[in-house]
N, C-alpha and C positions, 0 to 999 in steps of 0.2 A: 504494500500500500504506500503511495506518496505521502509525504510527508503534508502536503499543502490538502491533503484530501483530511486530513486529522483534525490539525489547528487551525489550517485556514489561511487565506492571505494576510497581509501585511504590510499597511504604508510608514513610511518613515519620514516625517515632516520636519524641517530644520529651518527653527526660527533664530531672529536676531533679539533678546530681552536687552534687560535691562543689566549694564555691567557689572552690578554689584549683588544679582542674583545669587543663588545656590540652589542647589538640588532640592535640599530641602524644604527652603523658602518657596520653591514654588512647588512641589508636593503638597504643602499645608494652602497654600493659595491656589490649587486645583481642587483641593476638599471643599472649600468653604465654596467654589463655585458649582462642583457638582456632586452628587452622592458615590460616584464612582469613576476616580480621577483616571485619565490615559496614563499608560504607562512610559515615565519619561527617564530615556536612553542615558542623558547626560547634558547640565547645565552647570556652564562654568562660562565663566570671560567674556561675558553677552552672547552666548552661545546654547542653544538649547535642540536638541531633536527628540521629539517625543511619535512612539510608537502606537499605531492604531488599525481597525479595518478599514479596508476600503470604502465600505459604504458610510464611516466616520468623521471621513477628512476633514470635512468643512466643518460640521461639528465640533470639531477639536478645533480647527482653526480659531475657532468663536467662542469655544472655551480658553482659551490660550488668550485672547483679546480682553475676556473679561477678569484674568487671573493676574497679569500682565498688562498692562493698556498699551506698553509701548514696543510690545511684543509684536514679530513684523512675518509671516510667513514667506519664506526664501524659495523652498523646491521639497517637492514631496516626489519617494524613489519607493522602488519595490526592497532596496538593499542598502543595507549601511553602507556599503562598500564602495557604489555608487558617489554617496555623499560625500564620504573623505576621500574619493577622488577629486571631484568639484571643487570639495575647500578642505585643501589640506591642513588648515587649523584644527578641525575637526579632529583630523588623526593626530595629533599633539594632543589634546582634549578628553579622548577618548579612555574613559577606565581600564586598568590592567585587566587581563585576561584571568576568570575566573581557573583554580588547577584542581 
């Protein structure tokens, strides 16, 4: 069985916040805006990508807007891999690999 037939698809949306953000800070400011916040990748440095379906995007786009105001939607990819090809800041950014 595919893997994609399991969990499903997956977009990967990578905003521009606010630079003095944190992971955390806006995990608790995705609470307060919804009951079941997106799952977010990694925010550091004004840098944020946060994980979701496809049929979610815009959704999250506009939860991101209400959690963040100055939070800006860049490029949404099927793959991280993708993205920190685009903006290699990213791949700086990006959490150590779980072992």
């Amino acid at each position: 069985m595919v893997v994609k037939e399991k969990r499903g698809r997956r977009r990967y949306i990578t905003f521009t916040v606010s630079a003095g953000l944190g992971k955390d800070t806006l995990i608790a400011s995705l609470r307060k805006v919804c009951d079941v916040p997106p799952y977010v990748v990694l925010c550091a440095e004004g840098w944020a990508v946060v994980r979701c379906s496809p049929a979610d995007v815009d959704i999250v786009i506009g939860i991101m807007k209400n959690a963040d105001a100055s939070s800006v939607s860049l490029r949404t990819s099927g793959t991280l891999a993708s993205l920190y090809d685009r903006y290699p800041r990213l791949r700086e950014l990006r959490p150590p690999k779980k072992t």
